[in-house]
C-alpha positions as CSV (number, residue, x, y, z in Angstrom):
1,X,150.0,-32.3,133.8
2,X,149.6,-32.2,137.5
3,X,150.9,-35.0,139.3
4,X,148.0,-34.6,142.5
5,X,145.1,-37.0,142.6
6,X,141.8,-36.1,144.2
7,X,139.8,-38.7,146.0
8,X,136.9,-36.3,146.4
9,X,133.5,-37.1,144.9
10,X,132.3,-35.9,141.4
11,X,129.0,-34.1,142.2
12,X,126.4,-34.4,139.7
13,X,122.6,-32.8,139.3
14,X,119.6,-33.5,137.6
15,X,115.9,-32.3,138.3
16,X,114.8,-36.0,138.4
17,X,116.0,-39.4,137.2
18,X,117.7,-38.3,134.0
19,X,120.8,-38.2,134.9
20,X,121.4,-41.2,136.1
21,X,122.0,-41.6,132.4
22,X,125.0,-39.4,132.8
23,X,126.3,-40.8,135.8
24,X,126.1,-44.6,134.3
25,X,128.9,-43.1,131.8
26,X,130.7,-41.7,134.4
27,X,130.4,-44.8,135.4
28,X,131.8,-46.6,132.7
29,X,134.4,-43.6,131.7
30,X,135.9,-43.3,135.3
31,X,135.4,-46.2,137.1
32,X,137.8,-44.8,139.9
33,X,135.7,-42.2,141.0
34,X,133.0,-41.5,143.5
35,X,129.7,-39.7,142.7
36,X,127.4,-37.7,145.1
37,X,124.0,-37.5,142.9
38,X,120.9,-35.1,143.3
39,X,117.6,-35.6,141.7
40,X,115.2,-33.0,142.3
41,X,112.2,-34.5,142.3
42,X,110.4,-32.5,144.5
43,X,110.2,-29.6,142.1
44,X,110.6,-31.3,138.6
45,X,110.2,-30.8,135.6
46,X,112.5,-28.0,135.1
47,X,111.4,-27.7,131.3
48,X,108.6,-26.0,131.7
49,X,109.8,-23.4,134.2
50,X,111.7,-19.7,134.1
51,X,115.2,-19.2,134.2
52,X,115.2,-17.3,136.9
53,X,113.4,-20.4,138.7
54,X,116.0,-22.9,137.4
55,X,118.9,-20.7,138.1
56,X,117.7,-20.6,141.8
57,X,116.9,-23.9,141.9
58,X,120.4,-24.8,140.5
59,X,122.7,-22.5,143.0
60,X,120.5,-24.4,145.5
61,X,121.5,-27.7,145.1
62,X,125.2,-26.5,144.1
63,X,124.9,-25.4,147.5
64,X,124.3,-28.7,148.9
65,X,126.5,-30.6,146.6
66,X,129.6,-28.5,147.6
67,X,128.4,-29.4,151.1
68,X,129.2,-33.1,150.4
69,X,133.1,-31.9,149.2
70,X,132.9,-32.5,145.8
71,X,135.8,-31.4,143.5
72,X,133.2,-30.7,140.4
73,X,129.9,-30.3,139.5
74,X,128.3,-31.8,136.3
75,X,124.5,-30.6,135.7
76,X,123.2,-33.2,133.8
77,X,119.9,-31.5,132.9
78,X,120.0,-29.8,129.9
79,X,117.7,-27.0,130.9
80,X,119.7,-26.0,134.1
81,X,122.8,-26.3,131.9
82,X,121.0,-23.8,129.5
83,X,119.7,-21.7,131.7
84,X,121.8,-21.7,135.0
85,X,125.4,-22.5,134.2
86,X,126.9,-19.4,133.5
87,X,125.5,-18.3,137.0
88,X,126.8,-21.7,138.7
89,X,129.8,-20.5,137.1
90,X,129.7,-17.1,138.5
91,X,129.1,-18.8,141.7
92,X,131.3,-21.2,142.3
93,X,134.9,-21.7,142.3
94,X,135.0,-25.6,141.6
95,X,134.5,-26.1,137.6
96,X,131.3,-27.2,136.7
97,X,130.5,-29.0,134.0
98,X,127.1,-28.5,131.5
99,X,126.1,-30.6,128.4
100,X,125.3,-28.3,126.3
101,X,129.0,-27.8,125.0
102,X,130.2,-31.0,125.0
103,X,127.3,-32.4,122.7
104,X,127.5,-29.5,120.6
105,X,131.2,-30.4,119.9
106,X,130.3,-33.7,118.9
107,X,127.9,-33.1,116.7
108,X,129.8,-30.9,114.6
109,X,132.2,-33.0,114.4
110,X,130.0,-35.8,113.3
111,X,127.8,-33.3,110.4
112,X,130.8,-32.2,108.2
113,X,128.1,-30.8,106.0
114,X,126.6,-29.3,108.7
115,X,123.0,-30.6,109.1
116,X,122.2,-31.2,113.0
117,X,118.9,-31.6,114.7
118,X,118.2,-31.4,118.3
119,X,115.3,-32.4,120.5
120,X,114.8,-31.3,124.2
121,X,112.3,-30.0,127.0
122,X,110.3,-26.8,125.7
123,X,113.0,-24.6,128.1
124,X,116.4,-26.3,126.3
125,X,115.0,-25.8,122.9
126,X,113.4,-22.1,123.8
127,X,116.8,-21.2,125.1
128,X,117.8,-21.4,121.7
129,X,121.2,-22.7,123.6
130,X,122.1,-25.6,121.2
131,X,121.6,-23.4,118.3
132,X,124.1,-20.4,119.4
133,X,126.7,-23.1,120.9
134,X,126.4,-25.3,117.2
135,X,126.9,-21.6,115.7
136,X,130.2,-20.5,117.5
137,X,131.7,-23.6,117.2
138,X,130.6,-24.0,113.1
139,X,129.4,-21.1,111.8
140,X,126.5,-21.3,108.7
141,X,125.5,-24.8,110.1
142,X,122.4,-25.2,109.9
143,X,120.4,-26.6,112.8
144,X,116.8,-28.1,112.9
145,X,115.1,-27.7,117.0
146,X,112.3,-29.7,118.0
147,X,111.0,-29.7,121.3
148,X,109.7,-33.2,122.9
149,X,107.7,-32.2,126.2
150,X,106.0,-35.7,126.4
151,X,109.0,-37.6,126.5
152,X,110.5,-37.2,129.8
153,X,107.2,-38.1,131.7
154,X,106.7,-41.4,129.3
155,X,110.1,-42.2,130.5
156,X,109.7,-41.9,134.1
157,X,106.6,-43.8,133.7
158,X,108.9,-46.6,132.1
159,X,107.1,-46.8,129.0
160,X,110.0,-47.1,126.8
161,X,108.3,-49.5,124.6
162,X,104.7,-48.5,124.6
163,X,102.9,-47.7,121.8
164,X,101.6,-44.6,122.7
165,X,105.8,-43.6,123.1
166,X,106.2,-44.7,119.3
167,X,103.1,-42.4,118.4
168,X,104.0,-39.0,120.2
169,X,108.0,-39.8,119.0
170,X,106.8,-40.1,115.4
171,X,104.6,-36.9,115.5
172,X,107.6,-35.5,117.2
173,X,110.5,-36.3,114.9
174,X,108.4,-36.3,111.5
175,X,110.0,-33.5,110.4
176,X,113.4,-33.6,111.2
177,X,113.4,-37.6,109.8
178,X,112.7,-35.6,106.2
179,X,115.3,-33.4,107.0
180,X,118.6,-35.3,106.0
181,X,120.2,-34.9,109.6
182,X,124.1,-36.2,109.9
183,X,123.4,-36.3,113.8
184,X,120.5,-35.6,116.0
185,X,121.2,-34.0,119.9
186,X,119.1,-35.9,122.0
187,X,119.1,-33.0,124.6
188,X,117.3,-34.4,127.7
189,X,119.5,-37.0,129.7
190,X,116.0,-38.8,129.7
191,X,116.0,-39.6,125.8
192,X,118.8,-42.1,125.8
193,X,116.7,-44.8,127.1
194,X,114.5,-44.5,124.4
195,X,117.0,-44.1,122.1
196,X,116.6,-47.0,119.7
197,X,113.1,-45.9,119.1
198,X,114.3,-42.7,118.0
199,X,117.7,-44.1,116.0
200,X,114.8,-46.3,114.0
201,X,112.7,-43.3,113.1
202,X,115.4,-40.8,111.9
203,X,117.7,-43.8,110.0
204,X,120.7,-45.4,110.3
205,X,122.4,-42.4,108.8
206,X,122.0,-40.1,111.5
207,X,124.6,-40.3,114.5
208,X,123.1,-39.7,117.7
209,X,124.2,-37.5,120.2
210,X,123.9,-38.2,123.8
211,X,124.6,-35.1,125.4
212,X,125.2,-37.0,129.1
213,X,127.4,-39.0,127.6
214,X,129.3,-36.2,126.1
215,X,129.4,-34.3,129.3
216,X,131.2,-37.4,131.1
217,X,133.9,-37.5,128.6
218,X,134.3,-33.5,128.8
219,X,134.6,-34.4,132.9
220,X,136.9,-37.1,132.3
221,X,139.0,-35.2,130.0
222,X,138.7,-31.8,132.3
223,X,139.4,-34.0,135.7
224,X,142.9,-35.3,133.7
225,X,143.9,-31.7,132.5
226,X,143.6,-31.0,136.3
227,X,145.8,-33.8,137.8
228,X,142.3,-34.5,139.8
229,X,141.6,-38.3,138.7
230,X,140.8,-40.6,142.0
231,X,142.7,-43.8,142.1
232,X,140.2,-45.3,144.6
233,X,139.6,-49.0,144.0
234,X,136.8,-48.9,146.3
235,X,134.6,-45.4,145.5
236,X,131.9,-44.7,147.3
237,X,128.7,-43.3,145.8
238,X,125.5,-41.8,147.8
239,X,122.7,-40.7,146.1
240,X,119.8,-37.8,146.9
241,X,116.6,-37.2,146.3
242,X,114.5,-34.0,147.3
243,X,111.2,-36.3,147.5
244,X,110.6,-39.8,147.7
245,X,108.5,-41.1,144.4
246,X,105.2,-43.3,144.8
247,X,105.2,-44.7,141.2
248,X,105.7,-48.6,142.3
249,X,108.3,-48.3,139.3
250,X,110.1,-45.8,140.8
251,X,113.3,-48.6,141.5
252,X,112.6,-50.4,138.2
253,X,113.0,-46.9,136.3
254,X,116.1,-45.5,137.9
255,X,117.8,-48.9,137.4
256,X,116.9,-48.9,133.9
257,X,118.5,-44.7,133.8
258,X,121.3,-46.6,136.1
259,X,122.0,-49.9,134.5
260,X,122.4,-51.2,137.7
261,X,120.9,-51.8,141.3
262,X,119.9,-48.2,142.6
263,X,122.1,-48.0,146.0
264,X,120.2,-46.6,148.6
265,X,119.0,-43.2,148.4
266,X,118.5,-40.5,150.6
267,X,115.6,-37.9,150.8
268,X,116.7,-34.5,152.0
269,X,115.2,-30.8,151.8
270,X,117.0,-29.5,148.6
271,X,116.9,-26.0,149.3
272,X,120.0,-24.6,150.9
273,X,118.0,-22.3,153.1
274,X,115.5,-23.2,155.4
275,X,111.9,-22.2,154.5
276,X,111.1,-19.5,156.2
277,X,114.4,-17.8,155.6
278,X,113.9,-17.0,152.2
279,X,112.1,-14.4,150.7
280,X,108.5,-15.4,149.5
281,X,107.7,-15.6,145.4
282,X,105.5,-13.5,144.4
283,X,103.3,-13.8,141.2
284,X,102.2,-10.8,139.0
285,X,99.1,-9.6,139.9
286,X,98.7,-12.1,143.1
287,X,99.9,-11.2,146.8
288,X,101.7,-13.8,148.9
């Protein structure tokens, strides 16, 4: 192992609040480093937009994260990480770090028959990502896809708790709690807050997987490998936003995704280019 330590930040992305989920682990898992988070909240949700969009949006904020001298980037959205990481990859020379793998691993390691289930935005479970990842890593498992597009806004609206969150999550999960699942991927860094809602309506027996979680430890484990571990007893953490909420539980949410104060937070343009440098979007059959 490499015996250099790296007091650079850990950059980390999301298109919103989510993963704040994965940065509370990283958190917990490396208390020694410093994190530089984005949440794209100008332009979210990513789950219901093309790859191509999410790709773009994803070298974008890259962009700006490598700006602030991270020494890696985690995309703690599972659509980006679907959609855009091979690209980021492609990109950039600083590893980055998805959770698609990394939840994938665990859950085959927790199914030894084989019997995994996975929830996500419509774009994660389209991607059909989970599925080949599950597949190269244990072939002939078999693998049960539901996609959960209500979810992430009852979240951010905080209603964790609210009835109308037990009635879309038992519509949701009625057939993969029939389905005699060894662990279930909850693939949205949104799901883990309601995550005891979800444990009680597939059973006890089913492990589940949280895939920001799982992408802290593949960090931890990656930063280690690469002699790059801070030893900063006093990290410092900043935290950006592309747009400034309105909800009124706007701070109560993150610190519930947190599970702590939210520091302050910045609002900055996320794209890397100004406006009118970039080339407009045009729609099929519509002129710009």
């Amino acid at each position: 192992m490499p015996a250099t330590r790296d007091p650079r930040p850990i950059g980390v992305f999301d298109s919103g609040l989510g993963g704040l989920t994965a940065v509370r682990e990283i958190f917990r898992q490396l208390p020694n480093e410093s994190v530089v988070y984005f949440g794209d909240t100008a332009r979210l949700p990513y789950g219901n937009k093309s790859r191509e969009t999410v790709t773009r949006f994803s070298l974008e904020i890259a962009s700006f994260l490598l700006r602030q001298n991270v020494k890696c980037i985690v995309v703690a959205c599972n659509t980006a990480s679907s959609h855009a990481l091979e690209a980021l990859r492609a990109h950039f020379e600083l590893p980055v770090v998805g959770v698609i793998e990394p939840a994938a691993r665990a859950a085959v390691t927790a199914s030894p028959h084989g019997r995994i289930g996975v929830v996500g935005t419509l774009a994660t479970v389209g991607s059909g990502a989970y599925a080949h990842e599950i597949e190269r890593l244990a072939p002939g498992a078999s693998v049960i896809q539901r996609a959960c597009p209500l979810f992430v806004p009852l979240v951010e609206e905080g209603w964790l708790e609210h009835p109308v969150t037990r009635l879309v999550a038992e519509e949701y999960l009625a057939e993969l709690a029939q389905a005699r699942l060894e662990s279930l991927i909850l693939g949205c860094t949104h799901y883990p807050l309601i995550a005891p809602l979800l444990a009680e309506l597939v059973g006890p027996q089913v492990r589940l997987i949280d895939s920001g979680a799982e992408a802290a430890r593949a960090t931890a484990a990656l930063l280690a490998e690469r002699g790059q571990l801070a030893e900063s007893r006093d990290p410092q953490h900043r935290f950006f936003l592309s747009d400034e909420p309105r909800r009124r539980s706007f701070a109560r949410v993150a610190e519930s995704f947190l599970s702590r104060p939210l520091p302050h937070v910045t609002v900055v343009d996320q794209t890397d280019q100004p406006w009118f440098m970039r080339a407009p979007v045009v729609s099929s059959g519509e002129a710009s």
